[in-house]
C-alpha positions in Angstrom: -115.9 -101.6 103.3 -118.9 -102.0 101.2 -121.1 -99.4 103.5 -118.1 -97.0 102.2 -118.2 -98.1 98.6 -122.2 -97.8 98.5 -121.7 -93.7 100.2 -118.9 -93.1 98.0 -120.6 -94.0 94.5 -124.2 -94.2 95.6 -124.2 -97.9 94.1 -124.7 -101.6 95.1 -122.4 -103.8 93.9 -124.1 -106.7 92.3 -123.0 -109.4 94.5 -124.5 -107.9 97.4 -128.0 -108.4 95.9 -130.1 -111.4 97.2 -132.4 -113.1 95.2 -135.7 -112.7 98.3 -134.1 -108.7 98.2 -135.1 -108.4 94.9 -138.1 -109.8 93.2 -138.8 -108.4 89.2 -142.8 -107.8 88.5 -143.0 -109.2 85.2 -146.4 -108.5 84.0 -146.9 -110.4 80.7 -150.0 -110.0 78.8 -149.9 -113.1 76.5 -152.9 -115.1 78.7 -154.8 -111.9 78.5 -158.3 -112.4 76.1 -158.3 -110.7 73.0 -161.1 -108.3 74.4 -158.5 -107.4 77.6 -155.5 -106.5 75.2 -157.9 -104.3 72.9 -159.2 -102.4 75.8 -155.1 -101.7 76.6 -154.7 -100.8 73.3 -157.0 -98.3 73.2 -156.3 -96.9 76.5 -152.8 -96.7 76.1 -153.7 -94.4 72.7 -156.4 -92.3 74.1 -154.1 -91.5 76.9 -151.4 -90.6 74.7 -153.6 -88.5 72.4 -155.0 -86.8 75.6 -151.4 -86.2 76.9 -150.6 -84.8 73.5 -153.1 -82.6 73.5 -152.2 -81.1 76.4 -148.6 -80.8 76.1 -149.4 -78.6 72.4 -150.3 -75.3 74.1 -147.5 -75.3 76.3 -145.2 -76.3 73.3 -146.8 -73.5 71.1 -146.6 -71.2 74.0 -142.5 -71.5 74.1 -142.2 -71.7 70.3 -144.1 -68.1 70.4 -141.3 -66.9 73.0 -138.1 -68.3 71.4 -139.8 -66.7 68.4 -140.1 -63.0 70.1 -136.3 -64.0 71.8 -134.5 -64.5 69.0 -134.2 -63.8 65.4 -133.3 -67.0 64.1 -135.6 -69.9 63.2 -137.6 -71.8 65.6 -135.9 -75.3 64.3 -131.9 -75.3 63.2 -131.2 -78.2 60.8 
């Protein structure tokens, strides 16, 4: 029955999940040395700056075409 419930809604009922099937990675950062959790820190936000910067031609790009699409503003509020 449950081979027909897991086809039918593409779920797993929880019951049917054993604790050895399943094991969490839990990655906590509290014994990490001050040095480690700087180096994260600025990782993390040159990434994100470098992402951002290369996500703002493409967003410029498709303000520029709804621009030239439409007549209205760019942003409703």
């Amino acid at each position: 029955m449950h081979v027909f419930y897991q086809d039918l809604t593409r779920k797993v009922p929880i019951e049917h999940v054993h604790d050895a099937s399943f094991t969490p990675i839990l990655i906590s950062c509290a014994k990490c040395s001050l040095y480690n959790r700087r180096v994260k820190r600025v990782l993390d936000l040159a990434l994100s700056l470098a992402c951002i910067m290369l996500s703002l031609p493409i967003a410029l790009f498709v303000a520029i075409a709804i621009k030239l699409e439409s007549r209205g503003p760019l942003f409703f509020w």
